[in-house]
C-alpha positions, 0 to 999 in steps of 0.5 A: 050928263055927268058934267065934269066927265064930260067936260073935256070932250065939249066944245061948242062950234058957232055956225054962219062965220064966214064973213066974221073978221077977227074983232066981230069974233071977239066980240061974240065970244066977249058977249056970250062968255059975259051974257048972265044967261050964257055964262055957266054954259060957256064955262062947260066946253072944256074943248072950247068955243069954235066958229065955223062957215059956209061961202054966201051963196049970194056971193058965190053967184056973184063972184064978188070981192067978198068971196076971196076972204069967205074962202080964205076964213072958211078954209082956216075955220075947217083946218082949226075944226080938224086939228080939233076933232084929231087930238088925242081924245080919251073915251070914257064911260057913261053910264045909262039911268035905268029908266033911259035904258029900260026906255030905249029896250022898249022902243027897240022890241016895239021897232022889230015888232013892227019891222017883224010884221012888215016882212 
């Protein structure tokens, strides 16, 4: 993938936070950062590790107590994704292997072939 290049543009986003608080957060993060399985990985998300949610349906229905903090941290989990997402990001180039290019062109003829033929 052309690691170092890439890098820069990496972040990774942990769904199904919404009821996390701050030191469960931590402690994922702590946990997956340490993991001897996960380690170099989370070494490659130059953009970071971001957490990310949805209100509990279950709740929702509910209207319980719990909804009030899911909002308030889904809100300030999409506002960091934006502020993320609208940084200044430099494109950069990657070039394609030969035997990826040349797969994709055959898939693309065998897709109009088919295509042609539906008409």
């Amino acid at each position: 993938l052309g690691q170092d290049r890439a890098k820069p543009h990496l972040c990774m986003i942990i769904t199904r936070c919404e009821s996390k608080d701050d030191a469960q957060r931590d402690k994922l993060l702590d946990e997956f950062k340490n993991d001897t399985e996960h380690k170099r990985i989370s070494e490659s998300f130059g953009r970071g590790i971001h957490f990310f949610g949805a209100l509990n349906h279950d709740d929702w229905n509910r209207a319980n107590e719990a909804l009030i903090d899911q909002f308030e941290t889904v809100y300030n989990y999409r506002k960091n994704l934006l502020r993320l997402i609208r940084t200044d990001i430099k494109p950069f180039h990657m070039p394609a292997d030969q035997s990826e290019s040349h797969r994709l062109s055959s898939i693309s003829r065998l897709f109009f072939k088919i295509y042609n033929m539906r008409k």
